[in-house]
Each structure stands twice: as C-alpha cells, then as structure tokens.
N, C-alpha and C positions, 0 to 999 in steps of 0.2 A: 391609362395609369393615373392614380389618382395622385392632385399635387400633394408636394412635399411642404408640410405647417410648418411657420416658423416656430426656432426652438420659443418655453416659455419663460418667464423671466425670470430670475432669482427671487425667491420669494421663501420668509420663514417656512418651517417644519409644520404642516396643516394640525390645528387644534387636533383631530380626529385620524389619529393612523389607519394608514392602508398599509395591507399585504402587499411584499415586493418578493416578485419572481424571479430569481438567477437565475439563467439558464447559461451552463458553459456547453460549450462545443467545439470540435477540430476536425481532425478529417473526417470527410461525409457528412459535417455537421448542417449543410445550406439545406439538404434534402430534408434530414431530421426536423431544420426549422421550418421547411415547411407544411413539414405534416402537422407540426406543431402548433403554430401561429393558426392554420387556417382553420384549427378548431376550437379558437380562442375565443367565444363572444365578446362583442364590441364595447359593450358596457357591463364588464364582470368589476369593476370595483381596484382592478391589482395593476400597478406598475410592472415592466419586463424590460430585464437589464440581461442583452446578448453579451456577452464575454466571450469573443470566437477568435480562435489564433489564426491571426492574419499576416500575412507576408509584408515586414517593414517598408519596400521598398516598390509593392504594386500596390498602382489605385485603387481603395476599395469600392466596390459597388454593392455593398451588402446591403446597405439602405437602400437604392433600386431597386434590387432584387426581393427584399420583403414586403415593401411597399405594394408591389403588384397582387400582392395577396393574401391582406389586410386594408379594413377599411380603415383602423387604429393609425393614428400618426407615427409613424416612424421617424427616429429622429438620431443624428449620429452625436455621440456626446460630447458638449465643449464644456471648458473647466467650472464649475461651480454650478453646474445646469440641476434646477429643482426638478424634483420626480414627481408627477402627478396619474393619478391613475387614468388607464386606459391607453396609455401610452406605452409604447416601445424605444426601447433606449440600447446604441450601440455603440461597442467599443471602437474606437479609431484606430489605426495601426499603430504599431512600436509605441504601445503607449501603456500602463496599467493603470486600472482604477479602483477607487474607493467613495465609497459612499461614508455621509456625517453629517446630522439633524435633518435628513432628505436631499441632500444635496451630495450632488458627482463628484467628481475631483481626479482629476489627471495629473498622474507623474508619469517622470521618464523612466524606465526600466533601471531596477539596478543591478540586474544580471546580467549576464552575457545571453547573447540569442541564445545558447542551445539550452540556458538552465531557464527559460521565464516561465512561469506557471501562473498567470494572471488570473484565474480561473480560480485557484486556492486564494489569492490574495483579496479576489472581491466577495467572495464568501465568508471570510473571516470578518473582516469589515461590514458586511449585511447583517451577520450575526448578532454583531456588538453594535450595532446599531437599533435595527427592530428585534432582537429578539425572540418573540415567540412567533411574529408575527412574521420573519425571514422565513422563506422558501427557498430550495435550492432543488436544480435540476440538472442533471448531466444524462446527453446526448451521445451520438457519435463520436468516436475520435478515439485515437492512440495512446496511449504510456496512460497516465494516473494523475494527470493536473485533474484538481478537485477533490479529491479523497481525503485530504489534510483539511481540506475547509468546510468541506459537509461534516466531520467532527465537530468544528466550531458550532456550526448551525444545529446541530444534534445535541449538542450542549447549551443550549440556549431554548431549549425546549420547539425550536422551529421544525417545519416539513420537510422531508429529504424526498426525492422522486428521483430514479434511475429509467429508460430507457430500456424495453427488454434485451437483452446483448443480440439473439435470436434475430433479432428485425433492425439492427444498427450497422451500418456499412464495416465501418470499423466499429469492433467491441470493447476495446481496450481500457477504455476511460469507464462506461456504464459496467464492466465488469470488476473494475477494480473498486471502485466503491458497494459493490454489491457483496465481493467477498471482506472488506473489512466491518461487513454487518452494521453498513452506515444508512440504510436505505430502507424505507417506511413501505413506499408502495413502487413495485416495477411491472411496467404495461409500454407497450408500443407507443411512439410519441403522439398518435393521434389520438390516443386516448389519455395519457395524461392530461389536457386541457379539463376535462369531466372530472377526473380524479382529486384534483387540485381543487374544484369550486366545492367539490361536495367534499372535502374533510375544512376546507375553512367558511364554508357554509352552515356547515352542521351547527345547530348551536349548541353551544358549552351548557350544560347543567351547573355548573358553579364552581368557583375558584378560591384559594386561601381557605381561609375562615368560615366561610358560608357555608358549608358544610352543612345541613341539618343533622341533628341527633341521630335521626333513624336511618341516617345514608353514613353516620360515623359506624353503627353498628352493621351496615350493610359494608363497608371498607373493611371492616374486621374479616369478616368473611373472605375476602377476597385478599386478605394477607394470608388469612390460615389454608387457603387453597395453594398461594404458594409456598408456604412453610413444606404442606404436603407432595407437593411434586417436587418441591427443589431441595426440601432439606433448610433451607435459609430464611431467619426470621427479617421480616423487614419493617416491625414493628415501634423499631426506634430511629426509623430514617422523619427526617422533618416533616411532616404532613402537607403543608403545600409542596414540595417536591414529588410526593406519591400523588398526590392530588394530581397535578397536571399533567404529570404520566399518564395516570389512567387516564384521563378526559383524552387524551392523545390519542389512545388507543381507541376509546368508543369512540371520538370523531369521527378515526378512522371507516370504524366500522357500520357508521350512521345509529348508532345506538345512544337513546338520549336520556334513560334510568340506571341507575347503577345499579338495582335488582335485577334487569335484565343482561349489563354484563354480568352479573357475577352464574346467571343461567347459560351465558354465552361459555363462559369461561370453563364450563365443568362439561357442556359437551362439546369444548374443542381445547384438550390439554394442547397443540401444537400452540394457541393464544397464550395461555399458560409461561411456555417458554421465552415468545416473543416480549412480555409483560415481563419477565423477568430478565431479558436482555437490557430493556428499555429501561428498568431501573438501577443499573448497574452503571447505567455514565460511564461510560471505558471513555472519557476524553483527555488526550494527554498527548504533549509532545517533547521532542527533545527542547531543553535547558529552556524552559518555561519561567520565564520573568529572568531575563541572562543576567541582571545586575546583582541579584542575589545567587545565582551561582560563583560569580566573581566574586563575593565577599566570602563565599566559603573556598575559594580556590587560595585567595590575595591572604584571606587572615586566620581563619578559622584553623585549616587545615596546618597549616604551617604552626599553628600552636599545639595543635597534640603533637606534630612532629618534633617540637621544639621540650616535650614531656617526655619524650623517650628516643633519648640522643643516641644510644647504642641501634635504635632500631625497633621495630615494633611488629606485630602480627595485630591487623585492626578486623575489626568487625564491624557490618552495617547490616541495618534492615530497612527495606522500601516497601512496606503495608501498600497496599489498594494502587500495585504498579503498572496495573492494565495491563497492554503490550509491551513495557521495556524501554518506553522512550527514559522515563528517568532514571531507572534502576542503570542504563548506562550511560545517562547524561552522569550520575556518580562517578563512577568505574571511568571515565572520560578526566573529570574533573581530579578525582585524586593523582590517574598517572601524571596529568600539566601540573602538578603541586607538588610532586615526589619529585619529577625529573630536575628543579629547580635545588631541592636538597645535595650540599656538596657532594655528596657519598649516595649517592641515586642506586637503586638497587635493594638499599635495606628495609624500602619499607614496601608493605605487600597489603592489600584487603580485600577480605572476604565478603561480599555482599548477596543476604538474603532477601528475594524479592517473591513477593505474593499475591494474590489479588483471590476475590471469589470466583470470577469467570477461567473455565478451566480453560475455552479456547483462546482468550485473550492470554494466556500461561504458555498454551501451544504457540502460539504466535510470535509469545516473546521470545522463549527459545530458538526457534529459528533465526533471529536474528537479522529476520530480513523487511527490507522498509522501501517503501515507494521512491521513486527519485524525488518527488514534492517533498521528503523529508528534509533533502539536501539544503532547501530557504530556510532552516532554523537551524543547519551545524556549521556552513561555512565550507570555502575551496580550501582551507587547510584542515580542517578536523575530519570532511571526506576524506584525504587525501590520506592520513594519518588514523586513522580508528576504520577505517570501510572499504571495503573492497568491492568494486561497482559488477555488478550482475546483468542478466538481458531484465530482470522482472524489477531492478531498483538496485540499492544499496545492501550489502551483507554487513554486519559487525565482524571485526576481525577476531583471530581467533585468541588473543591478548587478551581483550576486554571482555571476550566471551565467555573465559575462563575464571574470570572474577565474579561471576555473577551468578548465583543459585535460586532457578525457578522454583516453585511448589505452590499449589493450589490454598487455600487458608481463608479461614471466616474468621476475619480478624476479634468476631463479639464472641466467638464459639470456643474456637482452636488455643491451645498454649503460645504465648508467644516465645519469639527468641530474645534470647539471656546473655548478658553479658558481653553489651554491644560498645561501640563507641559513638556511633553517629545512627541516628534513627529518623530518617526522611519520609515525610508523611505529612505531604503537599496536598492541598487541595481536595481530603476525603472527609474530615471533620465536618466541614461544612455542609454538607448532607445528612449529616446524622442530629436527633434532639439534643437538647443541655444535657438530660439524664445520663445518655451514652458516654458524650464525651466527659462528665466527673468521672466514669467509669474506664477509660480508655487512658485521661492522663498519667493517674498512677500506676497503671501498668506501664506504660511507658517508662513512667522513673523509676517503674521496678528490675527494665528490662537493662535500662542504661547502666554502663560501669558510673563510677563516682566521678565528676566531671566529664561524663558523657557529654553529647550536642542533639538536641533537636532540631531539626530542621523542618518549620511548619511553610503553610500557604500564606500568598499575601492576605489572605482575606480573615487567617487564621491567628487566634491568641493562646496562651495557657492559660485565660479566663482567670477562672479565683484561686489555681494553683499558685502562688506566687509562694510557698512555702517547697514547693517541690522543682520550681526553676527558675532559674534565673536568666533576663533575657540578655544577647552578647552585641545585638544588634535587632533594636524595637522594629525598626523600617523593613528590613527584608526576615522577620521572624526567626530570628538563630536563638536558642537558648543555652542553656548549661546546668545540667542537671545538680541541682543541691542535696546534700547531705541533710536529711532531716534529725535533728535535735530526738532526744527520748527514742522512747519505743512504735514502732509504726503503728497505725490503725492495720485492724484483720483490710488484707487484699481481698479483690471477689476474683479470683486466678480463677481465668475458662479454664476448664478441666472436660472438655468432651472426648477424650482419650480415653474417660472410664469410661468402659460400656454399660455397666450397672450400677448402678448407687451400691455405696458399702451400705451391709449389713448392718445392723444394730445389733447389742450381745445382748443376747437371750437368754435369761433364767433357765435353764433347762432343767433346776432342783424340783421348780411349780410344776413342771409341766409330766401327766401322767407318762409311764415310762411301757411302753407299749412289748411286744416279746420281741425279743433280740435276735435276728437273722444268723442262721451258723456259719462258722469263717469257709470263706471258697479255699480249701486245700492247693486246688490246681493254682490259684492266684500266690501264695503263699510257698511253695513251694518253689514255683520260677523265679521268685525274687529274692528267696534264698540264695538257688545255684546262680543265680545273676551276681550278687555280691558276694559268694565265695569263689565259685568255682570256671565264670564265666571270665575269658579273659579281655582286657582291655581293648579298644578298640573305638577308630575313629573313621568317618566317612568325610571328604574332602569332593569339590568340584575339580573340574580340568585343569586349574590351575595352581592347586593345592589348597584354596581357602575350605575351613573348617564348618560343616553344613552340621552334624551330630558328633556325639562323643558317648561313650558306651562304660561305663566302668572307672576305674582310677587313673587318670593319663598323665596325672601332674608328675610324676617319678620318668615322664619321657618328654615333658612339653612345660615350656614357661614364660610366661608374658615377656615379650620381647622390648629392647631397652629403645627409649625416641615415643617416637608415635605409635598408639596400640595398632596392633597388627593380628589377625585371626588365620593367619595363613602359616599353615603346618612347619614350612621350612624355617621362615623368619621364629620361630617357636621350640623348633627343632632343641635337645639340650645336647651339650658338649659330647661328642664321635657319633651321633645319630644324624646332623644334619647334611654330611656329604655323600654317604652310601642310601641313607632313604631318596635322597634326589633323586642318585642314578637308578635306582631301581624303581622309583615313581616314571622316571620318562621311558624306562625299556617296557614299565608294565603296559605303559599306554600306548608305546609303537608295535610289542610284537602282538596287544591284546590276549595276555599270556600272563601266568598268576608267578609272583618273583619272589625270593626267600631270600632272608639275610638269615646266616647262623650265630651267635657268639660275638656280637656288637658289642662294645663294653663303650657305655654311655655313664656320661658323670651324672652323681647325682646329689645330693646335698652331701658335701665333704664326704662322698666316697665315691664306686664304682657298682653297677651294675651291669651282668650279661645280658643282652637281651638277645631272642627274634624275632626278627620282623617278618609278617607277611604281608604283600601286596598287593591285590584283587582288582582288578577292574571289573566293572559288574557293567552287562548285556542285559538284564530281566533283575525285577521287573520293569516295566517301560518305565515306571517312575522314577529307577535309580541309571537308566542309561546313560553312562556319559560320565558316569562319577567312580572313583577309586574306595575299595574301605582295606585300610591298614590297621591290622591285626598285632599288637604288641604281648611276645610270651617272656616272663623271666627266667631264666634257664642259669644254673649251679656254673661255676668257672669250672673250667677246663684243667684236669691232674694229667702230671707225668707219668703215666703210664709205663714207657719205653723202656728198656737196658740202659743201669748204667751206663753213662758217656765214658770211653779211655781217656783215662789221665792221659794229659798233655803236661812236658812243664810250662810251669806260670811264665816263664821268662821266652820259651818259643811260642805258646799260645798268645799272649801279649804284641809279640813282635806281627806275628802274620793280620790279627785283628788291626791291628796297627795300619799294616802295609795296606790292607783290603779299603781302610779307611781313607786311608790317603791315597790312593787309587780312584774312589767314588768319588772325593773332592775333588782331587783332579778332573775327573769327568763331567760334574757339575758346575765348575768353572769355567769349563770351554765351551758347553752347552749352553751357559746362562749368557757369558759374554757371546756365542753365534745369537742367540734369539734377541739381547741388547742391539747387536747392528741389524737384525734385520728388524727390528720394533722403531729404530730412529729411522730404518730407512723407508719403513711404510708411514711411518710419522708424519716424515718430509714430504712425502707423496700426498700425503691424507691433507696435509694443511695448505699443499698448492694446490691440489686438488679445489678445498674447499674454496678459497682465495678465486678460485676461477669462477667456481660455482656461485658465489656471492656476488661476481661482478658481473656474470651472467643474469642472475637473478633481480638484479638491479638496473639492468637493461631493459630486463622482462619486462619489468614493475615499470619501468618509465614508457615504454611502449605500450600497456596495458591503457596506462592512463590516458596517454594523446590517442588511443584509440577509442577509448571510453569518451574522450570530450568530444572525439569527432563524431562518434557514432548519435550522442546528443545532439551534438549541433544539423549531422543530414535525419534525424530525424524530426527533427522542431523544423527544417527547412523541407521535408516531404508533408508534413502536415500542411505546413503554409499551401505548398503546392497543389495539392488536392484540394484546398480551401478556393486558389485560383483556378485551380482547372474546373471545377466544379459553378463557380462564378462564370468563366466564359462559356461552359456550355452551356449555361440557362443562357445566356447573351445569343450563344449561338441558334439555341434553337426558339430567342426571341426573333432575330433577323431572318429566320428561315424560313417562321411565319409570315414575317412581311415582305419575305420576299415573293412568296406564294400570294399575296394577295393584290401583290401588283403585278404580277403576272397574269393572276384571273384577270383584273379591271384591265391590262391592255389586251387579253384576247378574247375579252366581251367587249369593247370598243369597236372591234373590229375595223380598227385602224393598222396597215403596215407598219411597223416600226423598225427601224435599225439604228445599235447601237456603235457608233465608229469613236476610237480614242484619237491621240491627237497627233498619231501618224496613219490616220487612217486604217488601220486595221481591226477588223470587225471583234467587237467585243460585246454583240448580243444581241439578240435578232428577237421579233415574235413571229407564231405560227403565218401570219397572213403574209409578213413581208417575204418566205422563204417560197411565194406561191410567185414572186415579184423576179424575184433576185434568187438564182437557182441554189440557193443555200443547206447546209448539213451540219448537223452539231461538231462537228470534224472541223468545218468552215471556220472556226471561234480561233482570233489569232492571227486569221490570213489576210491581204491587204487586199481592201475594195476591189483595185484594178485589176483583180486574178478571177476574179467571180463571173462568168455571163447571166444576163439579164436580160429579159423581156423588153425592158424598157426603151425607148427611143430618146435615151439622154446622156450623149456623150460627154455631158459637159458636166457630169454629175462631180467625178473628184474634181474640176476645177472650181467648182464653187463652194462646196466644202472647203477647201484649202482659203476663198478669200469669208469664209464667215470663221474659221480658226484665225484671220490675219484681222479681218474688222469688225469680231464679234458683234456683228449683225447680221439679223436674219436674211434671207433666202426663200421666196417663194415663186413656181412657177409653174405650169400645167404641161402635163408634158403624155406622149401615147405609148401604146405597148404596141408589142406584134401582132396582136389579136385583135388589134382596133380597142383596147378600153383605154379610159383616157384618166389618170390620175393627179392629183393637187400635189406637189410636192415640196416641203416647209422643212429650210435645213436652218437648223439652231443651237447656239454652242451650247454646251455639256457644262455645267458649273457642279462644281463639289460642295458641301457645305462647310470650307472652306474660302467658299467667292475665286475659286480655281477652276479656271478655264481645261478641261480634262478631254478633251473630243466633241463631238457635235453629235446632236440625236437628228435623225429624216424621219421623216412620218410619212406614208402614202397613203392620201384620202382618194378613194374612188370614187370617180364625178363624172364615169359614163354616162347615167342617164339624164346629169344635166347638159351634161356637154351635146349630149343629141337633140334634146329638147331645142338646147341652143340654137342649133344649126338648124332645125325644124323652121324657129322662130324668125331666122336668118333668112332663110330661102321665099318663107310667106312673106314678108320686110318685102324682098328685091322682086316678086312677083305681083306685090299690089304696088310699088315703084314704076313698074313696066306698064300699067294698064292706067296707072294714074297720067301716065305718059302717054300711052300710043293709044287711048280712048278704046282696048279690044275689051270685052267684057272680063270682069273677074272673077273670082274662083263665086261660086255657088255661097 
C-alpha cells in the first residue's frame, strides 16, 4: 500500500484554474469508487472531491481503501485544506463541506441525520466557485442527494456525469438526476474517467466575443435549425450564453468547427432537442434569495391587502417557472401573509405560471420534488404546504389549487392581463437589451395600476423608470406607474393569429371574371334551417353546452355570478327542474324522454314549450352526449263540458277545507323531516369531529413515520457504506491470511497455534502429521490430543513460558525414531498482548543421526587411542 502524503498546505487560489471533480456517492458507492478511481490517469490535471455518506459514528477507512488503488494521493479533508490537482480529496464523517477560492472548509451538519444531503451542498458550493470549470458526478446510492446541486452546476455552464443506473448497485441517486434531465453524459463508472478528460480536453473553438463573422453567420444557422424543429426563436437570447451552450455541446461531442456541428446537427435532430433542452436553463428552486421573499411576505403583500380591506380576488403570473419551485414558493408566501390578516379567509390568488419547456410544465404539475428539496423550505413549511411521499415531497392539494400550469413562449404567446403581482426572476438575464425594452412594457401592460413586479437579484427595469417605480432597490420589487398622455403603440405577441389579416382590396380595379350560379341545395337548407328547423342543443354528460342549432335564447340565458355554459345553470324560469329530471332518466334508461306543454318564462310573458331528450349512441363522435330538441307548441283550451255550478259560498268552503287539510299535512311533514335533518346534523357533525381527530392522528403519525423512515434510511445507507468498507478489509485479511499460510506450509516447519488456556487455536498441515490433529481439533485443549511425540512435559512448559514469557527450546523424539527441535514462544498481539504461545517443530533427524554417527567414531578412536588396537581403516 502506498504511503499516505501529508495533507498540502493552505496556500492562495493557483493563478491558472483546474477542473474540480465532485463525485457524490452512498450505498454501493466504495465499488462505484473504485471502478472509477482506478481509471483515472495519474496526471490528468483535475482535483476529486469524494462526498460519500458516511456513518457519524464508525471509523472511516475510505482513505485506506482508495488509497490501495490509486497511485494519486488520497487525502481525507481538514478545514481550509487547498485543492491541487492530481489529488483526491475525502469527506470526513458527520461533517459537510464546502469549497471557496480552492480551498475546503468543514462545517458541522445543520440538519438532523435523517434530512443531510451533503452531496447537494458541495455541489452548490463547486458551482459558485469554478463555474464552468465544476464537474459533478453521481455514483451509486439511494434517495436523490445531488439532484438539487447538479442544477447548480448545470447553471454555471459546468459538466454533469451520471453513472449508468443499469451497472450501479443502488440506482436511486444516478437515476434521479438522469430523469430531472440534469445529466450531460451517462456511462458505467469506468468509463466515465475517459469521458470526463475528452469533453474538458477538447479544445474550445472560442468564447464571448470572439466569435468570427463567418462562425456569427454559421450560429444563425443553427438557430434557424432550431426555430425549425422547435417552433422557438432564440435569436434574442445573449450571445455568450448561446455561445457556451453550443461549445458545450461540441465539446461533448469532440467536434471543433461549428460548420460541422451545424452538419452534426441536421443529421441527428435527437441533438437538436438536447441543444435546445440545454438552452432553456430550467435552473430554479424554492424561495431563491429568502430575504427578498420575506420582504414581499413582511411588506409588499400586506399592502395590496391593506388596498382592499373588504377583500380581494388577486392575480399573479410567473413567466419562465421551469418546474414550480417558484410559482409555489408564491402560492406558499401569500397563504403566511393572508393568515396574518385579522379576517384570514378573504383574500384568495390566482396564480399563472409558464415556462417554454413543456416537460418542465409536466413536472410542475405534479407537484412532486425530491426530498433534497426539503434544505431550501424548512421542518415547518414541509410540514405545512407538503405531503411526504416514497419518491420525495408532493405540494399539498391547497397550494396546488392556486396555481395554473400552461406551456408559453413568453417572446411569441399573448400574455396575461390584469394581474397584480408579476414574478419574473432570474429569466431577463438571458435575454439581449433589445428583448427586454420589449418585454418591460408588456409587463406594465399586463399589471393592473399599482401592480408589483417582482424581478431577480441580478435584475433591473433598466431605462424603464417612467413605467416603474422601484419599492425596494436591494431585493428588486417595483410598482407599476401610471403613465402620463397617450402610450406609445405596444408590439403585443399576437401568435394566436394563424394568418396575417388581409389587406382591403379594390375589387372595382380588379377584371370581374363570370359569376359561378348559386348552389340551390346550399340555399335551400338554410332556408328550412332558419324557418322551419326547430331549435336545438347538444350538451356533454354533464350538461355543459358543446353546439347550439337555431334560436335558443327564448329557453336559455346567461346565468347570474360567474359565466356558466352549462344548460341547467341557463335553464330560464319552469324549464330548469323537469329538463333535469328527464336529462338524468334519459341518461340512465338510455331512452329518448319527452316533456309536453312546459310553460317556461320568457321576457315578461309565458311560453309552451316541448322538450325532447335524445341521447345519441352513433355516430362514434357524438357517443356519450345528449341533443335537447326545443318545439313551441299553442297553450292548451278547455275543451271539456261546462263545470256544474256550485254555490260560491259551499265551493269556497270545501277549497277552503282541502287547503287547510294539505297545510296541515305539510306542516307535519316539514316539522318530521326538521327533526330527522337536526338529528342527522348532530350525527354528521360528530361524526366529522371524530373524523377530524382521527385524521389528525393520521397526519401526526404519517409524519413520525415519514421522519423515521428518513432517518433508517440515511442510516441503511451509512450501513452499506460500512459493510461494504469491511468487506474490502475482509477480503484484504483473507489475502493475508492465505499468504501466511502458504509461507508456513512452504517452510515446512510444524506449527501449532495454542491461546492462553492452552487450547488449540491453529495448527499447519505438518504439525497435524505430529500431533494427531483435525480441523474439528480447533477449540479443544492440548492435553485431549495423542501425539507421536515423546514429551510429556509439553503443557508444562507452555504454562511456564505463558508465566515467564520466555522461550523454551528443547529436542525431543517421536515413536518412529524422528527426532524434532522444539521452540515454545509466547503469542503477542499487536497490541504487546501476551495471547497464548506459538510451538514450532523443526525436524533434525538427520542431524541428530549424523550426531550420534559423529559420537560413536569420537568413542571408538577414544578406545584405540587407548588400548593401542588398531583403528577403523
């Protein structure tokens, strides 16, 4: 393993910026890293900042673990630690970080475990630091930490790289930035390293200004290519902003003429699209710059509330709202500014919100947001406006309702009219001066008279100062002014026309060619159409009015409130209760229903009517719908026999008695359905009373299930992060342990291992040839074992080198006649922990015979040096 370099020392921001590489990851993320790392050449130029969710409370060993598989310094990061390229840089536990002029910077978390997304926070912070030159990458891992922050990075013109989901343990993280169409290029992590060098390898053909002429009119092209696929002109967006887009995209693509993207471009419209995703900046979050939504919460608002004290109906519009973060960062911000008003309830707004991207509209609609949303709204405005999901946060159905999606090219489309507040943050600034002189006065045209605009920080009304007036310079609030005289002509989009109006044409000049003869058949039908055809209307399932046939105002008329195009609310006086019932029997028994002799009011008189009711089966296109047929029909004569006189004074009396008979009956019927209406009342409202305090138990249970399922999931992550750390450990010691195993049973030395009650804790192949040993044996105590050997005095000397940790050597025979060295020595941990004693048995048979060889010759030239007999030869 190669050693670990000391960190480098704080030192300024290098004259010459490097690319710095985020790489976030969590569950499965060690493997991810190291597919990744180990295809990272060693001298590519770029810094790499690991951000991996780590368990606060285990040791980390990430730096070991990468270390082994990188020649690159790995280095675990302390506070203010400068980045230098070539290096690897890793997060510490329970810690978040941030980079600033090239340097680290460690804070302590200010969330709870289960909400930290450190992963978004150092990506934000890369962003706003390098820039273009920010890269960011997301690996392995669960939920959505990063999604929010490769935004950032995506808005700062930097590289976004995802991790294919396909080849990532966990998908979770590389798939949620992939589907908010945050992500540049996605490849398996060992190919991201190649990916990465060859788009900020590639060199730039030119940036800003530099632009040559002939590559200005080769850009034109490549706007009207998308003008043609998309419908959208992008002609008046800033030209360095287009400019670094595309160079983004041929980086990508290794293309380094912009004549040949624009050849790239036209035989592969799918680029097309992607190039116009890329220039639409969808970057936005909730309540972006919070100090100036507090001024519009604390002052602004409270002042048109303060213009219409009975109460108001307000209107908003949010141009260029991407996904929804702000359109309900509004809708959030008015309901905490209404609830504040004594009489909370009167005031209401409607808010239209737009953007060009249709899926970012789709998106907003749903309503639905990653949990990394939750670091920009707060544990009370979750708590309050969101309803927690398995896939993030939902908008609740309150704020949902206040808010009205629709797609819109804000240079194209008409806008909306007759607003109060018109929020339009951070889009201007993409666009030329020419657009926005074009854009302000529509604005003041759209606002009521003392309307509010609500611009970006970075945003002014420029040399409008005659069309508003600012309410606060610092966080851009205006107020729309009333202009003096006659206005200048507006340029009002008007792309609702499909054709240019005509021009009037002299038709006196023009030769008068022979006159076609009238179509009688046409002529005729539209005759009996307005005499003799009767009135009649076609309605959907629920009575709204789809066609109308003839004269229907003498049966129908604009209903009083809110316009309404639905038959019934239309209905005029005695046609709207019997056309009900015979619209809902027409529709249940699928059966054609008749009214006779209706007498329907009509402008200060009466007329008869009949009605017919149709529900129509064919053709397929009218399936499903009703047509009500209106005939006028003469009032109805007496026909009958004189009635027999009655006298007036007994006729009188019985009309009388019948009357007050039916009162009676209608009194004791109204007063039964009175007590049984209080008593279902009573029912109904304890009913709900239970249901609401059930529902409130729900809601609180929902929540501590929702925090806890955060929190075991931020702590399954961790875990995986650690189980995944010990088994590289594991199956680093498994290696070593295999290879001390081969070197003692290539020694071919007897070894046993005894602990420090003597029981055998591991043996090699020779010494089980010694000592009648079985892997079964591991456990059992020395003195249980039979042996070959001829040393009874084995466990007691063991026991005095465990007492005077010192060795033990002695020779000693087996039953077979071999003779072995045997060297007892205690067992140390690395710790300096006396743990049992290791035996070793060297076999020394053939010196030990030699010996005695040498012994015997010794005492037989003894004997002759002695006794003068001759000696051996």
């Amino acid at each position: 393993m190669p050693a670990r370099k000391a960190a480098p020392p704080v030192t300024a921001w290098p004259l010459q910026a490097f690319p710095v590489v985020g790489i976030g990851a969590s569950a499965g993320g060690l493997e991810a890293l190291e597919q990744f790392l180990t295809h990272v050449p060693p001298e590519g130029g770029m810094a790499y900042v690991v951000v991996q969710h780590l368990d606060p409370t285990h040791h980390d060993m990430l730096v070991e673990l990468l270390q082994r598989i990188t020649p690159m310094p790995v280095l675990q990061v302390v506070d203010r630690m400068a980045i230098h390229p070539d290096h690897i840089y890793v997060i510490p536990p329970n810690r978040d970080l941030s980079i600033l002029h090239g340097h680290l910077h460690l804070m302590e978390p200010a969330e709870p475990r289960g909400l930290r997304l450190p992963i978004d926070s150092f990506f934000r912070s890369l962003a706003l630091d390098l820039g273009d030159l920010a890269v960011g990458v997301v690996l392995s891992g669960m939920g959505c930490d990063g999604t929010q922050g490769m935004r950032s990075i995506k808005d700062a013109a930097g590289l976004s790289f995802a991790q294919a989901p396909a080849t990532a343990k966990f998908a979770g993280m590389p798939r949620s930035v992939i589907e908010a169409g945050l992500v540049d290029v996605v490849a398996p992590a060992e190919e991201l390293p190649a990916r990465i060098a060859t788009a900020l390898g590639h060199p730039v053909a030119r940036t800003g200004e530099d632009w040559a002429d002939k590559d200005l009119g080769t850009l034109e092209k490549v706007l009207l290519l998308l003008r043609t696929h998309t419908g959208h002109d992008f002609s008046h967006y800033k030209k360095p902003t287009v400019h670094r887009r595309i160079e983004r995209r041929m980086g990508l693509h290794q293309i380094t003429r912009l004549n040949d993207y624009v050849h790239y471009l036209r035989t592969n419209p799918g680029e097309v699209d992607l190039l116009f995703f890329e220039l639409l900046i969808g970057v936005t979050q909730f309540f972006r710059d919070p100090d100036a939504w507090a001024v519009l919460r604390e002052e602004i608002l409270p002042g048109l509330f303060a213009a219409h004290p009975q109460g108001a109906d307000f209107r908003a519009w949010t141009p260029g709202c991407s996904t929804g973060e702000e359109a309900y960062s509004l809708a959030m911000t008015f309901r905490e500014a209404a609830d504040r008003v004594p009489a909370p309830g009167q005031y209401s707004l409607q808010i239209f919100a737009t953007d060009l991207d249709k899926n970012a509209i789709d998106r907003a609609r749903q309503g639905l947001y990653p949990a990394s949303a939750g670091a920009d709204l707060g544990q009370e405005r979750l708590g309050r406006y969101f309803v927690a999901e398995e896939r993030g946060y939902r908008v609740n159905k309150e704020i949902r309702e206040m808010v009205i999606f629709a797609p819109q090219n804000l240079v194209m489309d008409p806008p909306f009219t007759k607003l109060d507040l018109l929020v339009c943050r951070n889009l201007l600034i993409y666009l030329d001066t020419d657009l926005q002189r074009k854009l302000l006065p529509l604005f003041h045209y759209s606002l009521n008279p003392g309307g509010v605009l609500f611009l970006g920080s970075a945003e002014t009304t420029g040399s409008a100062t005659d069309l508003f007036a600012p309410l606060d310079r610092k966080f851009r609030l205006y107020r729309r002014l009333d202009r003096a005289g006659s206005m200048d002509l507006l340029d009002f989009p008007s792309r609702f026309l499909k054709h240019a109006p005509e021009l009037p044409v002299d038709r006196s000049s023009q030769p008068r060619g022979p006159s076609s003869p009238p179509n009688l058949q046409t002529l005729t039908g539209h005759f009996l159409l307005q005499r003799y055809v009767p009135s009649a209307v076609l309605v959907g399932p629920e009575g709204d009015i789809l066609f109308t046939s003839g004269r229907t105002g003498k049966y129908l008329e604009p209903a009083v409130g809110n316009a309404s195009m639905n038959i019934f609310a239309m209905a005029r006086e005695g046609l709207g209760v019997p056309l009900g019932e015979a619209f809902h029997r027409a529709q249940r028994d699928k059966a054609i229903v008749t009214l006779t002799q209706l007498k329907v009011g009509t402008n200060g008189g009466t007329q008869h009517v009949d009605v017919v009711v149709e529900p129509l089966a064919e053709p397929e296109a009218l399936q499903g719908k009703v047509m009500i047929i209106f005939t006028d029909t003469a009032a109805p004569e007496d026909d009958g026999p004189a009635p027999r006189r009655v006298p007036r004074r007994k006729q009188g009396d019985d009309e009388l008695a019948r009357a007050r008979n039916a009162l009676q009956a209608a009194h004791v019927e109204i007063f039964s359905t009175r007590e049984e209406m209080q008593t279902s009342q009573e029912e109904l409202k304890s009913t709900n009373e239970e249901l609401q305090s059930i529902n409130e138990e729900l809601q609180s249970t929902n929540e501590e299930l929702t925090t806890s399922k955060e929190e075991m999931q931020s702590m399954n992550e961790e875990l995986q992060t650690v189980n995944h750390e010990l088994q590289a450990k594991v199956d680093e010691l498994s290696m070593v342990n295999d290879d001390l195993k081969n070197l003692l049973n290539a020694s071919d030395i007897a070894t046993l291992f005894l602990d420090e009650t003597l029981r055998i804790r591991r043996f090699t192949t020779q010494a089980a040839t010694l000592i009648r040993l079985l892997p079964g044996d591991v456990g059992r105590p020395i003195t249980d074992i039979t042996t070959l050997l001829e040393y009874p005095e084995l466990t007691d000397d063991a026991r005095r080198v465990l007492d005077t940790l010192a060795s033990r050597e002695r020779r000693v025979a087996t039953q077979d006649s071999r003779w072995f060295n045997v060297r007892i020595m205690p067992y140390r941990t690395h710790e300096n922990r006396i743990d049992g004693v290791v035996i070793t048995f060297a076999d020394v048979t053939a010196g030990h015979t030699l010996e005695l060889l040498l012994r015997e010759a010794q005492a037989e030239l003894a004997r002759y040096r002695a006794g003068g007999e001759p000696g051996p030869p």
